[in-house]
VEXDREN-2710 file (C-alpha; in Angstrom, 1 decimal):
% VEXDREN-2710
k/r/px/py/pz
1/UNK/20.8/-49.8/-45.9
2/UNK/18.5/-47.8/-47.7
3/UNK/16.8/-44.7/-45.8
4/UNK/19.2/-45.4/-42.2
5/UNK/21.2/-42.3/-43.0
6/UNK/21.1/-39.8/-40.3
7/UNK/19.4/-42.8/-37.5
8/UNK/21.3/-43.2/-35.1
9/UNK/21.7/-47.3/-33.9
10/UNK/20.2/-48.0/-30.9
11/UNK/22.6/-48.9/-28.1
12/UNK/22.3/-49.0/-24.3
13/UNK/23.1/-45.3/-24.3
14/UNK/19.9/-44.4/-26.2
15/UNK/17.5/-47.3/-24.7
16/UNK/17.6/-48.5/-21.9
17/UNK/16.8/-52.1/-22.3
18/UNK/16.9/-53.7/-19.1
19/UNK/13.9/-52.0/-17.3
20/UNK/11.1/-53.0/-17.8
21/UNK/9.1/-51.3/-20.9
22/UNK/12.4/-50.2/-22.2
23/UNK/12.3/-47.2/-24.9
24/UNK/8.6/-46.5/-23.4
25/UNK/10.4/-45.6/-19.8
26/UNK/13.6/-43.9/-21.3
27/UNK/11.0/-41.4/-23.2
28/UNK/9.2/-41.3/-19.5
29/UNK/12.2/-40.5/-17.7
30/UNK/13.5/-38.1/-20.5
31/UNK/10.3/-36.2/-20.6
32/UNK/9.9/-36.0/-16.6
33/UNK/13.3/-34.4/-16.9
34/UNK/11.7/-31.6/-19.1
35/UNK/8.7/-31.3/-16.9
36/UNK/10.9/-30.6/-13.9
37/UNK/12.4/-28.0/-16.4
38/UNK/9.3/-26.3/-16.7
39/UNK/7.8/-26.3/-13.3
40/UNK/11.4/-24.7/-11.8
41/UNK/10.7/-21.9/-14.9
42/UNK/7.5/-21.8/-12.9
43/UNK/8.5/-21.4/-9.7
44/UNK/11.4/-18.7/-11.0
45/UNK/8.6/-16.4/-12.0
46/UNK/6.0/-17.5/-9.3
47/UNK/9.0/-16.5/-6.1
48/UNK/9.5/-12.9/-8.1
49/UNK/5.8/-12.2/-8.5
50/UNK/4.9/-13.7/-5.1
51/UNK/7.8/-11.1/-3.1
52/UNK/6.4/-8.3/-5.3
53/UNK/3.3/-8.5/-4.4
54/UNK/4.2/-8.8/-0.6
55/UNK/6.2/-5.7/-0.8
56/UNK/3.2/-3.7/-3.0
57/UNK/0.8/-5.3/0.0
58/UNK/2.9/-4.0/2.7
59/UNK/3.2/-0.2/1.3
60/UNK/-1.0/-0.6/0.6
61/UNK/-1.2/-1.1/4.3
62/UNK/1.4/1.5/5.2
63/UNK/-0.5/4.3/3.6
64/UNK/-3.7/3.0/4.8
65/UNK/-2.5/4.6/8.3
66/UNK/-2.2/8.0/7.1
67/UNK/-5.6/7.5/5.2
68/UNK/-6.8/6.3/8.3
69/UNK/-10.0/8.0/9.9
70/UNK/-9.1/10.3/12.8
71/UNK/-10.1/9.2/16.4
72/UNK/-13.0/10.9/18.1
73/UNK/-15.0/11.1/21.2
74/UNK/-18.2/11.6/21.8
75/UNK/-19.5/14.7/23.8
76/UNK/-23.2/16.4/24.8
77/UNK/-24.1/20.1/24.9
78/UNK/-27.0/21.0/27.4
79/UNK/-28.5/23.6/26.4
80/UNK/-30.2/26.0/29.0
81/UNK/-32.7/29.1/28.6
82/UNK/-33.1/31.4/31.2
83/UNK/-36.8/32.6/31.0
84/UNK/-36.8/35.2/34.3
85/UNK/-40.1/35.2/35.7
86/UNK/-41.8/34.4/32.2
87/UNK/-43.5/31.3/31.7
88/UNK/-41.4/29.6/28.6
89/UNK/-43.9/27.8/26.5
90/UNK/-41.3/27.7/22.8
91/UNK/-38.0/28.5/21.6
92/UNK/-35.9/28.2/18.6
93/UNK/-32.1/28.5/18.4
94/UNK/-29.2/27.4/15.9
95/UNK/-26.3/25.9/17.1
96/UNK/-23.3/26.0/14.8
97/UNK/-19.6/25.3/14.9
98/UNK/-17.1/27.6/13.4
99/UNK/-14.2/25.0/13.3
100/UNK/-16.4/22.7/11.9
101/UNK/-15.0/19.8/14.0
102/UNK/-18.2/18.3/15.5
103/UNK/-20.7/15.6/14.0
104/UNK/-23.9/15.9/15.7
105/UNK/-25.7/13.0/16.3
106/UNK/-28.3/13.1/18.1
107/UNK/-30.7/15.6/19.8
108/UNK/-33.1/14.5/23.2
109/UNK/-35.5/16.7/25.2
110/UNK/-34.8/19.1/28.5
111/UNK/-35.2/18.1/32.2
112/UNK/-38.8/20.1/32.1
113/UNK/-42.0/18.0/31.7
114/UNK/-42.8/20.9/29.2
115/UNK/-39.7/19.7/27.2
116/UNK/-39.1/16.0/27.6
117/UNK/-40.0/15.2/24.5
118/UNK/-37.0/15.6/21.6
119/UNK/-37.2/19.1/19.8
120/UNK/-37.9/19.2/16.3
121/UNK/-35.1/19.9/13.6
122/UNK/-33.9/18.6/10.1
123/UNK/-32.2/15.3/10.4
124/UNK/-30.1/16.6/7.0
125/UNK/-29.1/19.1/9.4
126/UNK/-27.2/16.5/11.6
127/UNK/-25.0/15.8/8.8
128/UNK/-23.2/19.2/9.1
129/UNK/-22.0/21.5/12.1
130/UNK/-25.2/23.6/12.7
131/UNK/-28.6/22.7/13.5
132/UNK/-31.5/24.5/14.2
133/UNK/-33.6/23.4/16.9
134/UNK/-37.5/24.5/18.3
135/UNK/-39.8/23.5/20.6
136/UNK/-43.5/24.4/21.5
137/UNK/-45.3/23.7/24.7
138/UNK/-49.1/23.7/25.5
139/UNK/-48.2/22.0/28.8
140/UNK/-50.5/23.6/32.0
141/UNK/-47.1/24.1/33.8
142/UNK/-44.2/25.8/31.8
143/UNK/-40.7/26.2/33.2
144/UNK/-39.1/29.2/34.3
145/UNK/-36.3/30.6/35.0
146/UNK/-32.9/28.3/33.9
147/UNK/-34.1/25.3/32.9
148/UNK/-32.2/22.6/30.0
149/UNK/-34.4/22.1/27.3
150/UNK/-32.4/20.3/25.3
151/UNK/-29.2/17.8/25.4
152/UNK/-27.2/17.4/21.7
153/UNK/-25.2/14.4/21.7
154/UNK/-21.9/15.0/19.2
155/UNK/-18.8/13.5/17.5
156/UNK/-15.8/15.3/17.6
157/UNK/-12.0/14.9/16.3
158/UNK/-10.2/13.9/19.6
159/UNK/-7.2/16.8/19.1
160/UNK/-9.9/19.8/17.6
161/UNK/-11.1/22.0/20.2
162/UNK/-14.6/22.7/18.7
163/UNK/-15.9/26.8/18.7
164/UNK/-19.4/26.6/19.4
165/UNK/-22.0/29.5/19.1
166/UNK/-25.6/29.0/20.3
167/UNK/-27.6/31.7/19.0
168/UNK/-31.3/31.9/20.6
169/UNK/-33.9/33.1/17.3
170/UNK/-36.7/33.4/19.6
171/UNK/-38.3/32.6/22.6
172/UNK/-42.1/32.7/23.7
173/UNK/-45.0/32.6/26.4
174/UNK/-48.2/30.5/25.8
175/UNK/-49.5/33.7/24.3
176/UNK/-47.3/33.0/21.5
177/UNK/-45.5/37.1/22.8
178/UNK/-42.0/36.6/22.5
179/UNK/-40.4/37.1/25.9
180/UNK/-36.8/38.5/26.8
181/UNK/-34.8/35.2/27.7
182/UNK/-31.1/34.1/27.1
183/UNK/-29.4/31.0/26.2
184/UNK/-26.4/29.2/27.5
185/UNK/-24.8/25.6/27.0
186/UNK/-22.7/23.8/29.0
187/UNK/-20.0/21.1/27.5
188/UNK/-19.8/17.8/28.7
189/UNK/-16.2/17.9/29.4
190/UNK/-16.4/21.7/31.5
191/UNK/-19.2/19.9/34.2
END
């Protein structure tokens, strides 16, 4: 036979002729074989990649803990001035914090009529460890004596012992005469 070198003759071991659709399902069968071939050369690099990325996961979330934010609490500062006999119609002190471990934020008025309302500062103020705070009054009745005229509400680092300093600018009568007075604070946590 011309052109049947190299063929080999079909036989039962090459085509399966008694199912149904005979070479067509031997091809089927052979090829399925190949596709199983490839999807376990899938799932060989898929189960390496997969543990990888567990273990990578697993370290992310391990140093995530010593990344993590520090816990805090959340403390207020009344502040008092101590007018004597002197009616005290405005003030103006600065509060810092020389371990820099508090977060103020927020500020509300004294226990005084005169002072109920919030004091002025600068809110960009709150975003660091000192504020400067002032009040005016043109109330009839002014306070005197001890009296709080204000109440700062702060964030601090549960384990950092803060070192607060409240240093009073200035203090006046109605007059607008400065008046000998002295300022003191008392810590949530020493009442």
């Amino acid at each position: 036979m011309v052109g049947s070198q190299g063929r080999k003759p079909l036989d039962s071991d090459t085509l399966d002729l008694q199912s149904p659709g005979g070479a067509k399902e031997d091809r089927k069968r052979r090829m399925g074989t190949a596709h199983q071939s490839v999807r376990a050369a899938h799932l060989w690099w898929a189960l390496p990649t997969l543990l990888l990325t567990a273990l990578l996961a697993t370290t992310a979330f391990a140093q995530r803990d010593d990344d993590a934010p520090a816990a805090v609490r959340f403390e207020y500062i009344d502040v008092y001035i101590d007018s004597g006999d002197a009616p005290l119609a405005a003030y103006q002190f600065e509060l810092t914090d020389a371990a820099e471990s508090i977060k103020i934020v927020g500020i509300e008025g004294g226990e005084h009529e005169a002072f109920a309302v919030p004091p002025y500062y600068d809110p960009k103020a709150l975003k660091n460890d000192r504020v400067i705070i002032a009040a005016l009054s043109t109330a009839d009745e002014l306070p005197t004596g001890r009296t709080r005229v204000a109440t700062i509400h702060v964030q601090i680092e549960v384990d950092v012992i803060p070192e607060i300093t409240i240093n009073l600018e200035t203090a006046g009568d109605i007059q607008g005469k400065e008046i000998n007075a002295e300022v003191s604070f008392v810590f949530s946590d020493e009442e």
